[in-house]
mmCIF file of the N, C-alpha and C atoms, coordinates in Angstrom:
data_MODEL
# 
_entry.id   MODEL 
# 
loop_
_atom_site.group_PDB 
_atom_site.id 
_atom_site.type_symbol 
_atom_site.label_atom_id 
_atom_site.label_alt_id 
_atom_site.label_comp_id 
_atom_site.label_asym_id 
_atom_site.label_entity_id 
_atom_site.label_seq_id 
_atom_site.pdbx_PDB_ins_code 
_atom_site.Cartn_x 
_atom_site.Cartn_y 
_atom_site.Cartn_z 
_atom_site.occupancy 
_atom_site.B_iso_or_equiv 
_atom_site.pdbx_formal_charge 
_atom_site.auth_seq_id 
_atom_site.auth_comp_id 
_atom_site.auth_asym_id 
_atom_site.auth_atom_id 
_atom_site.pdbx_PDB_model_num 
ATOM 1   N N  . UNK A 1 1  ? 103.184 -20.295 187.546 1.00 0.00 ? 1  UNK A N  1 
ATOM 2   C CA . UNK A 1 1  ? 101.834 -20.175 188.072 1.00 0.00 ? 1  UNK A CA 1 
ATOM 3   C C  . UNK A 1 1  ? 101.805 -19.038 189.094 1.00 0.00 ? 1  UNK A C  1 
ATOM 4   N N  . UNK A 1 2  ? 100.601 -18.352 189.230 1.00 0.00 ? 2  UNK A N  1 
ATOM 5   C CA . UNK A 1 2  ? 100.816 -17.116 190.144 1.00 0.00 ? 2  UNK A CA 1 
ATOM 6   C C  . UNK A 1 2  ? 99.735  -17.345 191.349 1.00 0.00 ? 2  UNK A C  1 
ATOM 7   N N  . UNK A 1 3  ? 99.756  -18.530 191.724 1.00 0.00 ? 3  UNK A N  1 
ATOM 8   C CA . UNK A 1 3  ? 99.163  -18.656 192.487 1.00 0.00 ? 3  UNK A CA 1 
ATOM 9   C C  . UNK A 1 3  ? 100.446 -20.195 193.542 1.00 0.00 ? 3  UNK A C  1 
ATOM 10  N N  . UNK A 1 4  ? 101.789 -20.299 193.117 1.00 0.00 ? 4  UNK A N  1 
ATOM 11  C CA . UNK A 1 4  ? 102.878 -20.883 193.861 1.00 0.00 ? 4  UNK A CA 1 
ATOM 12  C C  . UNK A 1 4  ? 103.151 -20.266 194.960 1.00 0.00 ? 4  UNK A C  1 
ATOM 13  N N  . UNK A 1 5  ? 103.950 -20.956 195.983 1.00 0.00 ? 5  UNK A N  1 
ATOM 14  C CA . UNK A 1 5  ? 104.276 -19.955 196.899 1.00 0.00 ? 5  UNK A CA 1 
ATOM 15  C C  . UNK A 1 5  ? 106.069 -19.221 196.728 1.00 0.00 ? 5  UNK A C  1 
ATOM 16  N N  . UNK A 1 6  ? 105.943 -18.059 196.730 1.00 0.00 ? 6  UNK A N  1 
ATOM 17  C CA . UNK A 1 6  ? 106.751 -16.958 196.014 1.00 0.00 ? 6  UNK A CA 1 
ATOM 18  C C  . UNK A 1 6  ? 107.798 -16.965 196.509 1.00 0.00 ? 6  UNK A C  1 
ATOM 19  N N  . UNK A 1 7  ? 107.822 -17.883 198.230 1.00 0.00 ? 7  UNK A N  1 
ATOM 20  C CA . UNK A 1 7  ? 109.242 -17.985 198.944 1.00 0.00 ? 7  UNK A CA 1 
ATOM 21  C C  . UNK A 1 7  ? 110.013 -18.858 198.354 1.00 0.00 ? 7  UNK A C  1 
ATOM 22  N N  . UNK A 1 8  ? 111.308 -18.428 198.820 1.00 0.00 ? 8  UNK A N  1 
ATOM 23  C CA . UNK A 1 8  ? 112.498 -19.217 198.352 1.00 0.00 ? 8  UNK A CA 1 
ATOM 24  C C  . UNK A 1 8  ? 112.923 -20.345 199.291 1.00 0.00 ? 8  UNK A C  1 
ATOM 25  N N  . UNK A 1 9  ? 113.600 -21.395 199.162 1.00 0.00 ? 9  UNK A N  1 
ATOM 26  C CA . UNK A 1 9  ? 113.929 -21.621 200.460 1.00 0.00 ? 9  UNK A CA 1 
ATOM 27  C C  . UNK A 1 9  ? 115.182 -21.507 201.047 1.00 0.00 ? 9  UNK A C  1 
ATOM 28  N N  . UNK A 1 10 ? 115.505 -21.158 202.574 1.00 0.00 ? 10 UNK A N  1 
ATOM 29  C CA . UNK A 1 10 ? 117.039 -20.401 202.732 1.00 0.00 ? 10 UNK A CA 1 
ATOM 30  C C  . UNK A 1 10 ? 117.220 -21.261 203.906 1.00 0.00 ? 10 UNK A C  1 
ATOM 31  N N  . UNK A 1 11 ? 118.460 -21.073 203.711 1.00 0.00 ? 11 UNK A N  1 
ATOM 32  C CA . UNK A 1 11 ? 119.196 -21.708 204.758 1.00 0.00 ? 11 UNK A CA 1 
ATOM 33  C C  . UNK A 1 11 ? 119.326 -21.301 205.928 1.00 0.00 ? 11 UNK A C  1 
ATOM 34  N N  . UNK A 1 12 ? 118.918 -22.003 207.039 1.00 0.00 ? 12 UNK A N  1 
ATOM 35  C CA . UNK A 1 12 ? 118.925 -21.347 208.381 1.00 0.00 ? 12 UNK A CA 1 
ATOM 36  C C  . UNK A 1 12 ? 120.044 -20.708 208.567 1.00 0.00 ? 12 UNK A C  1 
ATOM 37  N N  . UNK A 1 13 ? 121.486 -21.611 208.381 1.00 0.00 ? 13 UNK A N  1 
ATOM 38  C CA . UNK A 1 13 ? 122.544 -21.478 209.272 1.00 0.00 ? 13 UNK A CA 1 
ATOM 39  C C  . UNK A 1 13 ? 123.188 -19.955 208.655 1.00 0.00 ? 13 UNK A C  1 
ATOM 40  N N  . UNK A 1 14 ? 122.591 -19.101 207.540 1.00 0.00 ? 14 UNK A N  1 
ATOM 41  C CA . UNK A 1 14 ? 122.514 -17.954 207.245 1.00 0.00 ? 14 UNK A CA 1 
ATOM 42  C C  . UNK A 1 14 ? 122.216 -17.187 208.560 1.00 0.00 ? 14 UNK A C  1 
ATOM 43  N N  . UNK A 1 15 ? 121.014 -17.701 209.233 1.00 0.00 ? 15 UNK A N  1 
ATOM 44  C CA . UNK A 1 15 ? 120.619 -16.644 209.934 1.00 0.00 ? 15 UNK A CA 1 
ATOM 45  C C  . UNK A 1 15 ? 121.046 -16.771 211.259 1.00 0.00 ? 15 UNK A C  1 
ATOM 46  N N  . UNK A 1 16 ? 121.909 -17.637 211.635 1.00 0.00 ? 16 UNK A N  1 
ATOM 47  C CA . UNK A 1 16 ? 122.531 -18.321 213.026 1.00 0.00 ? 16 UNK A CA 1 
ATOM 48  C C  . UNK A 1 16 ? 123.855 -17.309 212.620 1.00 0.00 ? 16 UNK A C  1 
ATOM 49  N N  . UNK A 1 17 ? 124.798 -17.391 211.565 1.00 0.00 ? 17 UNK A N  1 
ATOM 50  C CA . UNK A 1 17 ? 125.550 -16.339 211.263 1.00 0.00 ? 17 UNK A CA 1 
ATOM 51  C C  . UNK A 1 17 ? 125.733 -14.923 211.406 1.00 0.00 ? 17 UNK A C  1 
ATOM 52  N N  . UNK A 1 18 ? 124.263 -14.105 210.924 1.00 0.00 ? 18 UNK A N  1 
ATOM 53  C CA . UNK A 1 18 ? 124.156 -13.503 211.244 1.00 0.00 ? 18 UNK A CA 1 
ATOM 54  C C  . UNK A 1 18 ? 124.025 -12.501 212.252 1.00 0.00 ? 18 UNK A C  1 
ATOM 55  N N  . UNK A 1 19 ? 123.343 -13.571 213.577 1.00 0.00 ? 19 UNK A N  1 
ATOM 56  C CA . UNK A 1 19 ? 123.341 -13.647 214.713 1.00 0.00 ? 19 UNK A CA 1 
ATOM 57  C C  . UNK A 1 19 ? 124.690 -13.303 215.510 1.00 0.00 ? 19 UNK A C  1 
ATOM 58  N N  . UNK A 1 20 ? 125.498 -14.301 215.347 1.00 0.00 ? 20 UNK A N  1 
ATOM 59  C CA . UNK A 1 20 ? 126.675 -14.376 215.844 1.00 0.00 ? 20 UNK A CA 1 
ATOM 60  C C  . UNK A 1 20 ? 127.359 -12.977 215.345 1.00 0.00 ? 20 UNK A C  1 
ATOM 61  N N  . UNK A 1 21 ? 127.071 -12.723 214.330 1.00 0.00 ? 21 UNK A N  1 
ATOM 62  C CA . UNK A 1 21 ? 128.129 -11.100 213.741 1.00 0.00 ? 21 UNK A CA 1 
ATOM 63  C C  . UNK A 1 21 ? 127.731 -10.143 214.256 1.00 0.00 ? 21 UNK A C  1 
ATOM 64  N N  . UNK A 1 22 ? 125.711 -9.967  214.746 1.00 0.00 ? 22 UNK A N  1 
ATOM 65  C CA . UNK A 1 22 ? 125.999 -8.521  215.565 1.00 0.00 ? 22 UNK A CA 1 
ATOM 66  C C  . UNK A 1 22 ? 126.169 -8.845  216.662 1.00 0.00 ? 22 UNK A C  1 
ATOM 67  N N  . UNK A 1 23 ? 126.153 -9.979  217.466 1.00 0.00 ? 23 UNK A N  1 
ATOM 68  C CA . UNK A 1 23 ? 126.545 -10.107 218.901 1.00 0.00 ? 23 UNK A CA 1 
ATOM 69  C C  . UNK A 1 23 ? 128.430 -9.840  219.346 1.00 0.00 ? 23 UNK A C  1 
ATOM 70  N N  . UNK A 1 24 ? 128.761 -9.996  217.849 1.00 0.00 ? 24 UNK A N  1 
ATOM 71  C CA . UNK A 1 24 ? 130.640 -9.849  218.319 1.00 0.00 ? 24 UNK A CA 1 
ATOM 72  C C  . UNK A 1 24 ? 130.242 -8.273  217.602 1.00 0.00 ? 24 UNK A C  1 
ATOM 73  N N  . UNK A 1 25 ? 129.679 -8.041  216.909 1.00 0.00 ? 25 UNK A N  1 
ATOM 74  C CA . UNK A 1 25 ? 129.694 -6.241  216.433 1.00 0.00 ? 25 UNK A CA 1 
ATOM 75  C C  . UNK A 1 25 ? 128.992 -5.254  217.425 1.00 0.00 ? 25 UNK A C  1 
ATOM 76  N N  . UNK A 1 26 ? 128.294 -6.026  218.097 1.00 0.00 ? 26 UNK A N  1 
ATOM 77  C CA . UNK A 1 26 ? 128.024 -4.912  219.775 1.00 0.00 ? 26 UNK A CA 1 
ATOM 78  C C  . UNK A 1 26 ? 129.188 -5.428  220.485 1.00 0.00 ? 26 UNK A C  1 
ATOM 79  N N  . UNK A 1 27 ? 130.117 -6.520  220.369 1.00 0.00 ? 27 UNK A N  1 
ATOM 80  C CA . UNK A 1 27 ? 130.718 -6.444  221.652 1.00 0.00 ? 27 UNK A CA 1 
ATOM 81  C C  . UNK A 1 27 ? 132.198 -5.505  221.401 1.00 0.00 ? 27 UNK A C  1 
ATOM 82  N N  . UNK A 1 28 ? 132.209 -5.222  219.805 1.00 0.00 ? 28 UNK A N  1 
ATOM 83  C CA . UNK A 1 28 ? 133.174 -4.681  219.233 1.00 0.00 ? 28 UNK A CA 1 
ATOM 84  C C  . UNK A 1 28 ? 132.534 -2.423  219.646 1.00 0.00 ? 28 UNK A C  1 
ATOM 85  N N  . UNK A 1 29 ? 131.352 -2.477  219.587 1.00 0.00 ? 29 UNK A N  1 
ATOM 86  C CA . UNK A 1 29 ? 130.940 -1.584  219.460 1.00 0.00 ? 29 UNK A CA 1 
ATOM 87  C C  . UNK A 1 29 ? 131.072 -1.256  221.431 1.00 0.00 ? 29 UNK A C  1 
ATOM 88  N N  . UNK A 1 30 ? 130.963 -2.393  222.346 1.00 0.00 ? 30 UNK A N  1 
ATOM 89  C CA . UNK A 1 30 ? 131.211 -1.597  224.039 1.00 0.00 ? 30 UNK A CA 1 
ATOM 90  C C  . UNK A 1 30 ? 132.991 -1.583  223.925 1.00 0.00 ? 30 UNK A C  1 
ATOM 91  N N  . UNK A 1 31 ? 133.680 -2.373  223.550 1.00 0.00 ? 31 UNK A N  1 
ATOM 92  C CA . UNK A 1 31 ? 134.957 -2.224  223.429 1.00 0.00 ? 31 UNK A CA 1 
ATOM 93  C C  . UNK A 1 31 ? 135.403 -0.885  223.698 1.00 0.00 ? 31 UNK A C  1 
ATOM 94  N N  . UNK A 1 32 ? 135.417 -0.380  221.963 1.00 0.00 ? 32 UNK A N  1 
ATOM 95  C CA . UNK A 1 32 ? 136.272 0.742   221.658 1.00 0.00 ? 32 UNK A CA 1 
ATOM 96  C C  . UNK A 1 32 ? 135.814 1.997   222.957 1.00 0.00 ? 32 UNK A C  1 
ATOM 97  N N  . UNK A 1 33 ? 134.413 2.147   223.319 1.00 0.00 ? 33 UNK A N  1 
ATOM 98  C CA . UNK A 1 33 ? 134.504 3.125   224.236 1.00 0.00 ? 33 UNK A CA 1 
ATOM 99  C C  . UNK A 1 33 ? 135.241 2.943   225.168 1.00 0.00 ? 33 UNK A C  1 
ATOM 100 N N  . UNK A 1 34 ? 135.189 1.730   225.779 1.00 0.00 ? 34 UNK A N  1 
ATOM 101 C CA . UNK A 1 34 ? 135.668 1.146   227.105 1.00 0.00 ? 34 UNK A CA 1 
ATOM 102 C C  . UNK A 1 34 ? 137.160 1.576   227.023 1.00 0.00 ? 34 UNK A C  1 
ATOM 103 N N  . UNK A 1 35 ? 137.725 1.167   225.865 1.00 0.00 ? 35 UNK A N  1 
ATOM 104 C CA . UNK A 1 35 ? 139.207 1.739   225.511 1.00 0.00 ? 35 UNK A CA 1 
ATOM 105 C C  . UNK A 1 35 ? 139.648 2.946   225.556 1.00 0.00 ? 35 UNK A C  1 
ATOM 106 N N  . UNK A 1 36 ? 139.155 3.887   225.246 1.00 0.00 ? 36 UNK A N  1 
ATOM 107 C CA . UNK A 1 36 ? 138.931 5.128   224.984 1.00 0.00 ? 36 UNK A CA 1 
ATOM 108 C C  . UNK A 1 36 ? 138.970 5.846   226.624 1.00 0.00 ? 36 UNK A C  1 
ATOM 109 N N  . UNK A 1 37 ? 137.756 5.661   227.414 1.00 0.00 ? 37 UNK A N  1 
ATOM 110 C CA . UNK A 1 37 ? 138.317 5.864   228.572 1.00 0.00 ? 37 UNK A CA 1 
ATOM 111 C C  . UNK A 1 37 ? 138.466 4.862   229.912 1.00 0.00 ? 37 UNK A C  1 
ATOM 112 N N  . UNK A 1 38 ? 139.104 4.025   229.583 1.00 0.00 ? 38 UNK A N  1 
ATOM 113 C CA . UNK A 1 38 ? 140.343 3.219   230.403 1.00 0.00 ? 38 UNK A CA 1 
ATOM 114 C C  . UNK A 1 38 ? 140.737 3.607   231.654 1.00 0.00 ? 38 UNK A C  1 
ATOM 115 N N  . UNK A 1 39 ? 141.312 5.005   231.642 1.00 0.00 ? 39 UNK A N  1 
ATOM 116 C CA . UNK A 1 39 ? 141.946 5.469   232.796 1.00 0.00 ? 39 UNK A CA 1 
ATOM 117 C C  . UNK A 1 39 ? 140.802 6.221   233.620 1.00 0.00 ? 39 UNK A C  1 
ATOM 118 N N  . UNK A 1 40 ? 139.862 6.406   232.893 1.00 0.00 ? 40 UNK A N  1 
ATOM 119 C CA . UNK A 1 40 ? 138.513 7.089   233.775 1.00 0.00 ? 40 UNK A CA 1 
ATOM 120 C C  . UNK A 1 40 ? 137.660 5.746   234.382 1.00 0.00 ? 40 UNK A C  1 
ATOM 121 N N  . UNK A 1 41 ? 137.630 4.775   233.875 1.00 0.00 ? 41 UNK A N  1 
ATOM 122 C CA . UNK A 1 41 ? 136.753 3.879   234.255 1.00 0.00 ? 41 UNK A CA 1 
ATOM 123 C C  . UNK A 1 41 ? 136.886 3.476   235.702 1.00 0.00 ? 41 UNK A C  1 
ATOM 124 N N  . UNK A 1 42 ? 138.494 3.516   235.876 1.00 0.00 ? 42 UNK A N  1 
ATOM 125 C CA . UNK A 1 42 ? 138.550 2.656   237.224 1.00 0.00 ? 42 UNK A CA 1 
ATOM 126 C C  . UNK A 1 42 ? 138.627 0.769   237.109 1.00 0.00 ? 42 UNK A C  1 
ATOM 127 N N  . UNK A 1 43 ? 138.913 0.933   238.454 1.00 0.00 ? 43 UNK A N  1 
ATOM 128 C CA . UNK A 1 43 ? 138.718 -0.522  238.486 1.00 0.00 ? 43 UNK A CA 1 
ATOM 129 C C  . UNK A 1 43 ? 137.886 -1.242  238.687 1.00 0.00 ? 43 UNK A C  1 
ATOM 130 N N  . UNK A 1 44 ? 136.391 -0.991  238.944 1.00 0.00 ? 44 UNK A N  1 
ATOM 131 C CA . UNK A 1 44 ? 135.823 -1.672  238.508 1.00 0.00 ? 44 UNK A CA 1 
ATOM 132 C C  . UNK A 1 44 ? 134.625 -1.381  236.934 1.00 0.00 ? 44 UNK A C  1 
ATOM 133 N N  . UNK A 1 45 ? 135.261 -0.599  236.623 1.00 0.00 ? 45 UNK A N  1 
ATOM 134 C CA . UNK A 1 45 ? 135.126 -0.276  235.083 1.00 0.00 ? 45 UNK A CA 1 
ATOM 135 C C  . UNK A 1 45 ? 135.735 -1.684  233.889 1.00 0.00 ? 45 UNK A C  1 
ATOM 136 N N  . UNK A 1 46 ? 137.187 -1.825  235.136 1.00 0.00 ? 46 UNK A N  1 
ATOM 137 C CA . UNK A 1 46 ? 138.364 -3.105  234.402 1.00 0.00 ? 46 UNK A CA 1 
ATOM 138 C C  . UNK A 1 46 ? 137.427 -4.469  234.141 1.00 0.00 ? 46 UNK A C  1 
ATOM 139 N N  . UNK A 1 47 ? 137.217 -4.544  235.462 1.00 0.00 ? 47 UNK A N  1 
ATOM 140 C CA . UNK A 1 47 ? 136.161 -5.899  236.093 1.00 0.00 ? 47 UNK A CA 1 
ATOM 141 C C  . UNK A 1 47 ? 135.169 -6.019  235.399 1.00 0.00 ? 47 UNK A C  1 
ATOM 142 N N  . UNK A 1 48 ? 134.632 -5.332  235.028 1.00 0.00 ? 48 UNK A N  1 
ATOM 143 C CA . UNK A 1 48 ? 133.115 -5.232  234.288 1.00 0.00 ? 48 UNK A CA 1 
ATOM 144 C C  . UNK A 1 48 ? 133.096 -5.674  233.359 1.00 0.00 ? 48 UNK A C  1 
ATOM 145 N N  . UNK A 1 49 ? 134.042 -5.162  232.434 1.00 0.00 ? 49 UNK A N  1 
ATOM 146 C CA . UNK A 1 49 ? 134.561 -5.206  231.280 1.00 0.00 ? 49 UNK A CA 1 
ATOM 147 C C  . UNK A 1 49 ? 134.921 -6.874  231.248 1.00 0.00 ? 49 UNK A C  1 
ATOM 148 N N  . UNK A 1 50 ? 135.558 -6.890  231.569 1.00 0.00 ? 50 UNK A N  1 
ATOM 149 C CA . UNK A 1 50 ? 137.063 -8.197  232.042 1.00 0.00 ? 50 UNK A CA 1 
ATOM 150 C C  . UNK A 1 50 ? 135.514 -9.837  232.026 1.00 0.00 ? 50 UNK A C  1 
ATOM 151 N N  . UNK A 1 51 ? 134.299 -9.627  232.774 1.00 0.00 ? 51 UNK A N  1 
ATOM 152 C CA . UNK A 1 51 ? 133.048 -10.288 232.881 1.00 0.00 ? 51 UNK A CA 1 
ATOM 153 C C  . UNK A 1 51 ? 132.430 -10.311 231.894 1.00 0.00 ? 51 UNK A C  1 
ATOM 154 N N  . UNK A 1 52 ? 132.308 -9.045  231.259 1.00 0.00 ? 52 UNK A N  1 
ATOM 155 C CA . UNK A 1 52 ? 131.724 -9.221  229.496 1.00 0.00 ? 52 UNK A CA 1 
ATOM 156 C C  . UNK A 1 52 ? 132.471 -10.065 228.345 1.00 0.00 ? 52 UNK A C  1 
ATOM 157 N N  . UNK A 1 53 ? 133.477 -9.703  228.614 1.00 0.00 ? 53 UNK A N  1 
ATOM 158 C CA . UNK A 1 53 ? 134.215 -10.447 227.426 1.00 0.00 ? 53 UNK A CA 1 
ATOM 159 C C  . UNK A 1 53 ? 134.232 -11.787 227.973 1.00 0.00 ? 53 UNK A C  1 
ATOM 160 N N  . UNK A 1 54 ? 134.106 -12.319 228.866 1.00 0.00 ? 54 UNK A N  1 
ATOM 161 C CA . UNK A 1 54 ? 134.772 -13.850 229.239 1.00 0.00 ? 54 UNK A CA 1 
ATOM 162 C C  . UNK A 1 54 ? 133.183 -14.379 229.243 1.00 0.00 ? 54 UNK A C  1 
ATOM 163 N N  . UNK A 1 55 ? 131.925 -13.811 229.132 1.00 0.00 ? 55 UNK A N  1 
ATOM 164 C CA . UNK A 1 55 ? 130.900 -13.738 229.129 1.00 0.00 ? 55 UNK A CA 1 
ATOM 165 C C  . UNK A 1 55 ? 130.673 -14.430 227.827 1.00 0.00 ? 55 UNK A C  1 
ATOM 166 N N  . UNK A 1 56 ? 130.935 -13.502 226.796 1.00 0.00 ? 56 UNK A N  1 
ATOM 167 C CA . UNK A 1 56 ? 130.947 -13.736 225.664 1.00 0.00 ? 56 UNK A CA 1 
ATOM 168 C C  . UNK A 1 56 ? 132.277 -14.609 224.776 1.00 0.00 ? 56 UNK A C  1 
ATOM 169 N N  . UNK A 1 57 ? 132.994 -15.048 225.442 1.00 0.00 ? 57 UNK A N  1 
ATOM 170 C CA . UNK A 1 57 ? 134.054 -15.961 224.976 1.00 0.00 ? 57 UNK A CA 1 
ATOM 171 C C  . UNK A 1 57 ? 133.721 -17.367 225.652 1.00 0.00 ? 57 UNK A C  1 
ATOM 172 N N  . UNK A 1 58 ? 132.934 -17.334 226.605 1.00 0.00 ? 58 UNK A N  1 
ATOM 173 C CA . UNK A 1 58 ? 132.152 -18.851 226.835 1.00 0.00 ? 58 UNK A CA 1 
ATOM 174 C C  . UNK A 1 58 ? 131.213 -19.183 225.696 1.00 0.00 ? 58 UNK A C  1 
ATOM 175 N N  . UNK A 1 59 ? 130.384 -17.910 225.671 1.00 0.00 ? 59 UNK A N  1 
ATOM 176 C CA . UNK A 1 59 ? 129.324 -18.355 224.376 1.00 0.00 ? 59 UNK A CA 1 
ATOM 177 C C  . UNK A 1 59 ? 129.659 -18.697 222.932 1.00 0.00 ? 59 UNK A C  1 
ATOM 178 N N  . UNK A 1 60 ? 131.100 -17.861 222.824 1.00 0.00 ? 60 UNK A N  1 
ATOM 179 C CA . UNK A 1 60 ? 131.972 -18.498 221.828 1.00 0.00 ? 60 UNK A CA 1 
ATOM 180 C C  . UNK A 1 60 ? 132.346 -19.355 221.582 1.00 0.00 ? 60 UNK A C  1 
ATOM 181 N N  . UNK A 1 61 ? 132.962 -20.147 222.656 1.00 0.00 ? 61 UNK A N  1 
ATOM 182 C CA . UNK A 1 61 ? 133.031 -21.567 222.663 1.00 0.00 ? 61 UNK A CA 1 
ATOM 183 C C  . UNK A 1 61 ? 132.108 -22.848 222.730 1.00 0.00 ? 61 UNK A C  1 
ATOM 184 N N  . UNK A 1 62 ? 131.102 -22.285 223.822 1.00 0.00 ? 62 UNK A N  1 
ATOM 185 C CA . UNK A 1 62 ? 130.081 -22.943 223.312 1.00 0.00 ? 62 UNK A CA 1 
ATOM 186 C C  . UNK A 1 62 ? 129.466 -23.292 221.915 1.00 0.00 ? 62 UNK A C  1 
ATOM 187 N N  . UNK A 1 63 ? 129.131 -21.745 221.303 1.00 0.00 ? 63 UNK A N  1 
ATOM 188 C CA . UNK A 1 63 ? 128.808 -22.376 219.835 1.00 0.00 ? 63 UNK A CA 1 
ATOM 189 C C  . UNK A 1 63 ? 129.891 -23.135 218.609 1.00 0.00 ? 63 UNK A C  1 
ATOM 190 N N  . UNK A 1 64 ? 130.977 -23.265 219.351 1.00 0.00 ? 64 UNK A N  1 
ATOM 191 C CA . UNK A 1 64 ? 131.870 -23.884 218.622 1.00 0.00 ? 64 UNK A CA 1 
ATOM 192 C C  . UNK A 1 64 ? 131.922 -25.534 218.486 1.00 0.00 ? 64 UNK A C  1 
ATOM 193 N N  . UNK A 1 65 ? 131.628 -25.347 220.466 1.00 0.00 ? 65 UNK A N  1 
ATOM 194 C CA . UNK A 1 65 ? 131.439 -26.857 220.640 1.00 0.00 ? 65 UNK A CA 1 
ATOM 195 C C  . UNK A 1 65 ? 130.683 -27.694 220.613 1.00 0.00 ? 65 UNK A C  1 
ATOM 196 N N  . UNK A 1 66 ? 129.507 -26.890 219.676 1.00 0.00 ? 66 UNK A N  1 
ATOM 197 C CA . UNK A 1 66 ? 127.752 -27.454 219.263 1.00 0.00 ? 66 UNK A CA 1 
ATOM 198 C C  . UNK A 1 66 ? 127.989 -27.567 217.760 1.00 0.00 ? 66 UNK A C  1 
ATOM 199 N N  . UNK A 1 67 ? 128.615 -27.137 217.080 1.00 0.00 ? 67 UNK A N  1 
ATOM 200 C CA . UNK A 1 67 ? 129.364 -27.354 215.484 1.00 0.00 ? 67 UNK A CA 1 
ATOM 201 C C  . UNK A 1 67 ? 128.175 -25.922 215.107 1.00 0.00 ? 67 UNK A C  1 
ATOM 202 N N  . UNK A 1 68 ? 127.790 -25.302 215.818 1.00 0.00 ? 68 UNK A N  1 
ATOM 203 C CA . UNK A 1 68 ? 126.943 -23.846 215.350 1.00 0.00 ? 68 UNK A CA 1 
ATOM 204 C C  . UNK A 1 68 ? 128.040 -23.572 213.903 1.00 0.00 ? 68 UNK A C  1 
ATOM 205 N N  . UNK A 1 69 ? 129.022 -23.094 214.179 1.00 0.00 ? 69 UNK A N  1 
ATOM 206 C CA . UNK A 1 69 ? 130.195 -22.726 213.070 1.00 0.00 ? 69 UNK A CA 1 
ATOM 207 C C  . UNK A 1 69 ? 130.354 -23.490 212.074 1.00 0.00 ? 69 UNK A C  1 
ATOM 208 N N  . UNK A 1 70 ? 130.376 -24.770 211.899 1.00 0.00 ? 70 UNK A N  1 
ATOM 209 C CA . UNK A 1 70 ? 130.508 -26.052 210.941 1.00 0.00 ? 70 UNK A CA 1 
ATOM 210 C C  . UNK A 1 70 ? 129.398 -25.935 209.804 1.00 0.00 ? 70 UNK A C  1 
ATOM 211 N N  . UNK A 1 71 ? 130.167 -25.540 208.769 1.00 0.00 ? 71 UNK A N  1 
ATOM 212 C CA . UNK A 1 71 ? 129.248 -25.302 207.319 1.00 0.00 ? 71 UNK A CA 1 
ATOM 213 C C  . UNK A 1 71 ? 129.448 -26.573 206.342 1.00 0.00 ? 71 UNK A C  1 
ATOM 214 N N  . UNK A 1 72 ? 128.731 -27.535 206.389 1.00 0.00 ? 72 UNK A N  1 
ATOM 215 C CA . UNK A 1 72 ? 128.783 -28.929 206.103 1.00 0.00 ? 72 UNK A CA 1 
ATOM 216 C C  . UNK A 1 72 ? 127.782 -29.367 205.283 1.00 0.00 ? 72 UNK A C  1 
# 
């Protein structure tokens, strides 16, 4: 019939995935510069850095410990 509705239906936890991949693919993307110049940054270049990642390794765990990850 062409008058159905044309959507499909999708799975959220697709788009919770997705989520999670560019948030570790920007954190992959401040990385490598940060690496790169290391010895220019300084120390509190280290620190900054050192707050982002532990930033984002709470939120990691967090969504771990909400079953966000659990494909069931």
């Amino acid at each position: 019939n062409a008058f159905d509705d044309a959507r499909m239906k999708f799975d959220v936890r697709f788009y919770l995935v997705s989520i999670l991949f560019i948030i570790f693919d920007l954190e992959i993307a401040f990385l490598f510069p940060w690496a790169v110049a290391f010895k220019d940054v300084g120390l509190v270049g280290f620190w900054s850095m050192m707050v982002f990642l532990a930033v984002l390794t709470i939120g990691f765990a967090y969504e771990w410990k909400k079953g966000a990850l659990e494909w069931e």
